[in-house]
DRENKOLGU-123761 format. One record per residue (C-alpha): residue in three letters; x, y, z. Coordinates in pm, whole numbers, plus 32768, in hexadecimal, padded with zeros to 4 digits. Each point is the difference from the previous one (the first is absolute). Last residue first. Layout:
<rs>
ALAXYZ...
</rs>
This chain:
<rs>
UNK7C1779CD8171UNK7EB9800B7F52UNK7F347F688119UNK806F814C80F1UNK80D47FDB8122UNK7F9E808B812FUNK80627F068114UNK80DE7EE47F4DUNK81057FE88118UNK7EEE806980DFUNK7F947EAE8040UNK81597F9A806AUNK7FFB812F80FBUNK7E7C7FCE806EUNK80777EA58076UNK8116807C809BUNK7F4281008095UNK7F217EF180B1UNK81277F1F808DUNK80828162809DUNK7E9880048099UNK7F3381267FEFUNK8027810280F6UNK7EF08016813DUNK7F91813080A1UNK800D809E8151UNK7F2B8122802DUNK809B8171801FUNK7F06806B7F47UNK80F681187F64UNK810C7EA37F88UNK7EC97F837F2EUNK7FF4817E7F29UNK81757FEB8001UNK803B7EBA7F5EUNK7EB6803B7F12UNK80A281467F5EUNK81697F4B7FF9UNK7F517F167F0DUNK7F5381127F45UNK815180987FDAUNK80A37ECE7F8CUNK7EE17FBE7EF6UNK804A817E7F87UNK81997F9B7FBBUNK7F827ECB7F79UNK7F2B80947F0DUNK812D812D7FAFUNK80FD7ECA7FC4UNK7F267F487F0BUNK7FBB81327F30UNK814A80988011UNK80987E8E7F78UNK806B7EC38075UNK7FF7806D818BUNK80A880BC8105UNK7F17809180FAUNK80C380CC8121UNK7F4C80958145UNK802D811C8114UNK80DA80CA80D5UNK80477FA78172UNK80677EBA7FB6UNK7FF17F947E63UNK7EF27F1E7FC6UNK80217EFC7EDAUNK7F537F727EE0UNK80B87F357F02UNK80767F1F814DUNK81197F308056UNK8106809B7F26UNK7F5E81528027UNK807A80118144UNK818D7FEB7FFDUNK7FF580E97EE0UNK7F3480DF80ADUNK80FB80158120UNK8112804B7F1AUNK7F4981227F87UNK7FB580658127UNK817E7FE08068UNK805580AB7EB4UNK7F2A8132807CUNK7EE780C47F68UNK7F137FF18115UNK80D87FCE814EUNK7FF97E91807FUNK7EE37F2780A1UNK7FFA7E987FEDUNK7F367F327F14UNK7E927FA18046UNK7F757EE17F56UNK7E967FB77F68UNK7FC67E8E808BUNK7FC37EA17F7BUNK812680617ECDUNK7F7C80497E7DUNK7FAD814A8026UNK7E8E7FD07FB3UNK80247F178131UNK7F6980DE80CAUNK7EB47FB07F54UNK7FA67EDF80EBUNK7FAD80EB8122UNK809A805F8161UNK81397F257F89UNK811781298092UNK8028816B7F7DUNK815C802B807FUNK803A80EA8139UNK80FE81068023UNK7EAE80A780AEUNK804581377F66UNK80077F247E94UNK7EA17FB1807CUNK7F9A81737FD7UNK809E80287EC9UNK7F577ECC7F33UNK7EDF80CD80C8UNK8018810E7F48UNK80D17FBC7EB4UNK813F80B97FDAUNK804F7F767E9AUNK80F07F227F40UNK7FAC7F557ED3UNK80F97F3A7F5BUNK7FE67F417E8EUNK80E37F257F4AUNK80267EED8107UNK805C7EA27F9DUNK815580208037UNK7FFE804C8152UNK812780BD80BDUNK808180AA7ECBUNK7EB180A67FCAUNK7FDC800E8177UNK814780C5804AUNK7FBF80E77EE6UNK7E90808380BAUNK80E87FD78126UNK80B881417F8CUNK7F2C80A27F37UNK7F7780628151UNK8043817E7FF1UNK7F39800D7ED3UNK80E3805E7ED5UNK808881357F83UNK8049809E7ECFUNK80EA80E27F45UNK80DD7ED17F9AUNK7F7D7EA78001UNK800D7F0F80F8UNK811B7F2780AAUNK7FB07EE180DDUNK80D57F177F5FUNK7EDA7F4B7F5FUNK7FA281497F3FUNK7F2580FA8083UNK7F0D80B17EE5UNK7F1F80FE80B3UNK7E8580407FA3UNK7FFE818F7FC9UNK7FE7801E7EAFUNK7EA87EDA7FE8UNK7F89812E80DCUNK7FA1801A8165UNK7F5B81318097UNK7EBE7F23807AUNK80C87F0080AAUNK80CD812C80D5UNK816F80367F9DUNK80F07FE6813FUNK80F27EFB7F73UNK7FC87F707EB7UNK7F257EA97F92UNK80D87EEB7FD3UNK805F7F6D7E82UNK80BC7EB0805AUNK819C7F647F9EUNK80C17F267F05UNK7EBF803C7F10UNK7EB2806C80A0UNK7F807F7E8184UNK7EC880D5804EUNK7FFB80D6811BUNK7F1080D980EFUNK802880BC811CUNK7F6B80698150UNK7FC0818580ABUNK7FAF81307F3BUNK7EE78066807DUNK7F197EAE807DUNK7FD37E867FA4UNK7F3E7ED5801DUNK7EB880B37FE0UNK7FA57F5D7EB9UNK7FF081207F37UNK81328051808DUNK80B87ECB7FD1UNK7F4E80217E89UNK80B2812D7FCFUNK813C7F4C7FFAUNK7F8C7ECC7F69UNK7FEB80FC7EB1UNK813C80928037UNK80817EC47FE0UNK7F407F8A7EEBUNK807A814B7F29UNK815B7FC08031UNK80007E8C7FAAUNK7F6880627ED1UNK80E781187FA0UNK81077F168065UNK7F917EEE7EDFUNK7F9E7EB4807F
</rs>
C-alpha cells in the first residue's frame, strides 16, 4: 500500500479515537509499519489539523525525516514492529478507564471471555517509566510479546494488530473491558474470574475469531 494511503487511514483512526471517546487533545499515537521502518503521526498536532504532509516517516533505526517530528512514543511503536512480526498496525491512546486501571498497576484479569482479544488470559500491565523513554520503550517490548493489547502503568493502553482497522477494534474492546473492571471493582462485591482452563479454551477458539469465509 501506497504512503498516501497509509497516510490517509491513519489520520482517519485518529479521529475515530475521538469519535469513539478513546482519546483527548493531543494525547496518543498512531503507526503503520512501511518499508525498513513505520509512518507515526507528529508530535503536538491535534487529529483534526493533520495532513497526509504531516504523517512522519521513521526508519528502522529510529531516524525520521528532516523538518518533522514524530510522536514522542515512536519509540516503542518501533520496538513492537521489530518485537512482533505479525503486527503492522499500533494504536495507542489515553483511554478512561484503560487509564484508571493502569493507576491501579493492575492487569485486566479473566472478568469476561473477551479478554482474550489480546491473545493471553489477561490484559497485562507493564511497568511504569517516563513517556518517551528507551526504558518505556523497552518495557513495551517486554509486554507486547505476551499480549497485542497491553496497559501501560500510570498512563494508558497499546493495540497492535494486522492492520489500523484491527488494531483500533481491539484498542476500543480493551477499553470496554477496563470499563466493566472498574464499574465491578465500585460495588465493592467479590466476583469470580473465569477459569485459566476456560481461557484456554476461548484462546484456541480465538485462533480463528473474526475471520471472514473468503479468507
Amino acid at each position: 500500500m501506497n504512503r498516501e494511503l497509509l497516510s490517509k487511514q491513519i489520520i482517519h483512526t485518529c479521529l475515530e479515537m475521538t469519535r469513539l471517546g478513546l482519546n483527548q487533545g493531543t494525547a496518543g499515537n498512531v503507526s503503520v509499519r512501511y518499508q525498513s521502518g513505520m509512518l507515526i503521526t507528529p508530535t503536538g498536532i491535534p487529529y483534526e489539523q493533520l495532513t497526509t504532509e504531516k504523517i512522519v516517516y521513521v526508519d528502522g533505526e529510529g531516524k525520521y525525516e528532516e523538518g518533522k517530528l514524530p510522536s514522542s512514543e515512536w519509540g516503542f511503536h518501533l520496538a513492537i514492529y521489530k518485537e512482533r512480526d505479525d503486527v503492522n498496525a499500533v494504536v495507542h491512546n489515553h483511554a478512561t478507564h484503560c487509564a484508571a486501571v493502569s493507576i491501579f498497576d493492575e492487569c485486566i484479569p479473566a472478568i469476561h471471555y473477551m479478554v482474550a482479544v489480546g491473545g493471553n488470559n489477561h490484559i497485562p500491565c507493564v511497568p511504569y517509566a517516563t513517556f518517551g523513554t528507551k526504558k518505556l520503550a523497552e518495557n513495551v517490548a517486554q509486554g507486547i510479546k505476551k499480549s497485542k493489547a497491553i496497559l501501560l502503568s500510570h498512563h494508558g493502553c497499546i493495540a497492535a494488530e494486522d492492520n489500523l482497522e484491527k488494531a483500533l477494534w481491539l484498542a476500543h474492546e480493551v477499553e470496554i473491558l477496563a470499563t466493566w473492571y472498574m464499574q465491578l471493582l465500585a460495588t465493592g462485591k467479590k466476583f469470580q474470574l473465569l477459569s485459566d482452563g476456560e481461557m484456554d479454551i476461548v484462546l484456541a477458539k480465538f485462533k480463528n475469531y473474526g475471520l471472514r469465509i473468503e479468507e
